[in-house]
PLY file of the C-alpha trace (Angstrom):
ply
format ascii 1.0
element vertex 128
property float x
property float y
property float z
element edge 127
property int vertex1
property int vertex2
end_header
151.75 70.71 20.29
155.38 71.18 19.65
157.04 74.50 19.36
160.22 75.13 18.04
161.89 78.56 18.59
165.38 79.39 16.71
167.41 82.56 17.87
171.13 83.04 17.05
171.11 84.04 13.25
172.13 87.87 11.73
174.64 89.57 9.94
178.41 87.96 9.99
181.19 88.36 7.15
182.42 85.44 5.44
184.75 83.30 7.33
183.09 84.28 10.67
180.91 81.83 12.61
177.35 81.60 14.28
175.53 79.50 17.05
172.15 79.27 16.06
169.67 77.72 18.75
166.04 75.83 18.51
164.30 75.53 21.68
161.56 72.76 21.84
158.67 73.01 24.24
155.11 70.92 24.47
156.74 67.81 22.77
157.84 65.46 25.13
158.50 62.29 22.87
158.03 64.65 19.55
161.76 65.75 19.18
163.15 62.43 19.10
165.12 63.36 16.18
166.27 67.20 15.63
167.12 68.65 12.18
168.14 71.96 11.05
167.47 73.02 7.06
167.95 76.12 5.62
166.33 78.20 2.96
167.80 80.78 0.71
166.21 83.12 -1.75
164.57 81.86 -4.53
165.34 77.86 -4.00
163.84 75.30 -2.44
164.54 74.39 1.05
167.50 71.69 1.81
168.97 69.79 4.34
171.91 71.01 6.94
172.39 68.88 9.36
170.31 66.71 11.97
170.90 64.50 15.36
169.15 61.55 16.51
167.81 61.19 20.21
171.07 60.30 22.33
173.88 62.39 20.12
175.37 59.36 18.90
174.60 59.55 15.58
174.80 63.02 13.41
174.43 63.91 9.07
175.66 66.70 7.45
175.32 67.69 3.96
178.68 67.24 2.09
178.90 71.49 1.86
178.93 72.29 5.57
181.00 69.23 6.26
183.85 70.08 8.54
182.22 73.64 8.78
179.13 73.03 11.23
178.62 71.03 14.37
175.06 70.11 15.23
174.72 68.98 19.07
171.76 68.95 21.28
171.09 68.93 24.92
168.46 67.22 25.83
167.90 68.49 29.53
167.49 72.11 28.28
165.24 70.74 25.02
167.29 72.61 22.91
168.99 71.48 19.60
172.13 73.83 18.55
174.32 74.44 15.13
177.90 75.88 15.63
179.07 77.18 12.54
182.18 78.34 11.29
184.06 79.18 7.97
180.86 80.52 6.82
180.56 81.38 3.30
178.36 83.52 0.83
176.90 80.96 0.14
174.94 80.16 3.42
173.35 82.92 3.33
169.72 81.61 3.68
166.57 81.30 6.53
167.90 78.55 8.77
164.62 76.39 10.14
164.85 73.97 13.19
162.99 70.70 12.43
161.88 68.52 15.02
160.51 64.37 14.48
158.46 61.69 16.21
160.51 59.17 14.60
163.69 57.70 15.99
165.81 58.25 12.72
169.24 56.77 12.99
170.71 56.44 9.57
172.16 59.50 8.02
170.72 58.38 4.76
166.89 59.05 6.43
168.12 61.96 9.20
168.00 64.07 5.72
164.34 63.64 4.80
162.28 66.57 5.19
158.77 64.85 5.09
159.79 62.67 8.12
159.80 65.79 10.26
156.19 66.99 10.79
157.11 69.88 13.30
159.23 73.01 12.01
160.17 76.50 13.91
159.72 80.33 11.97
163.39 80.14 10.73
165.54 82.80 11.58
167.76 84.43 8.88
171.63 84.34 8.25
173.25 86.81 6.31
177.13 85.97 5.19
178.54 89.23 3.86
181.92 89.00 1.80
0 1
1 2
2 3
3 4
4 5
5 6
6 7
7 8
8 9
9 10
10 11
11 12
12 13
13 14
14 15
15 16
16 17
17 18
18 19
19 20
20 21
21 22
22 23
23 24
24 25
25 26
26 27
27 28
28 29
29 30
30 31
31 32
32 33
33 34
34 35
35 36
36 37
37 38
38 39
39 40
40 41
41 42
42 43
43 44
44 45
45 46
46 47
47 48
48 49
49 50
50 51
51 52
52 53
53 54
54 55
55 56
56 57
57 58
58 59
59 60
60 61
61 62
62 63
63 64
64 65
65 66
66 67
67 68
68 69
69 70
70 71
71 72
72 73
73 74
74 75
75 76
76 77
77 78
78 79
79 80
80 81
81 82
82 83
83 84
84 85
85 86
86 87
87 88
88 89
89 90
90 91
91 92
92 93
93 94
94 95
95 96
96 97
97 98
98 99
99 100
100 101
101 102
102 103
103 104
104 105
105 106
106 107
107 108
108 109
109 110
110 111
111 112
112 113
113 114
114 115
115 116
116 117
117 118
118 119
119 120
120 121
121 122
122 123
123 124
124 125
125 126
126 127
């Protein structure tokens, strides 16, 4: 069974930046493609960013565009999200996603129901 771990999130003011971290274990060919969405209050959960297998090939959602890096390293099975410029506004729980599918179009990377294996989140907190 594949477990996904996140550490890295907490308390930053606005225009500061975070590395938040999702280590994978038990899921040899399971994390094929690695995903992070995020959560906040009171709406429903949304896409951030995601990676396919080798690196080549990332998606972003047009508001963190420019703000967050997503990059993985596959000998350490751990998926990673720089992000800077942060703002207000992503303040939310941050969830690692991991899929079995080989997703290489950043048109399907995006799709939450085509990852079947999620972490506990861990929460970011912008302050202004």
């Amino acid at each position: 069974q594949v477990q996904l771990v996140e550490s890295g999130g907490g308390l930053v003011q606005a225009g500061g930046s975070l590395r938040l971290s999702c280590a994978a274990s038990g899921g040899a060919g399971h994390t094929y493609t690695m995903a992070w969405f995020r959560q906040a209050a009171g709406k429903e959960r949304e896409f951030v960013a995601a990676i396919n297998l080798s690196g080549s090939v990332t998606s972003y959602r047009d508001s963190v565009k420019g703000r967050c890096t997503i990059s993985r390293d596959n000998a350490k099975n751990t998926v990673y999200l720089q992000m800077n410029s942060l703002k207000t506004e992503d303040t939310a729980v941050y969830y690692c996603a991991a899929s079995d599918r080989l997703l290489t179009t950043p048109q399907v990377m995006g799709v939450m129901r085509f990852y079947p294996y999620w972490g506990h989140g861990t929460q970011v907190t912008v302050s202004s």
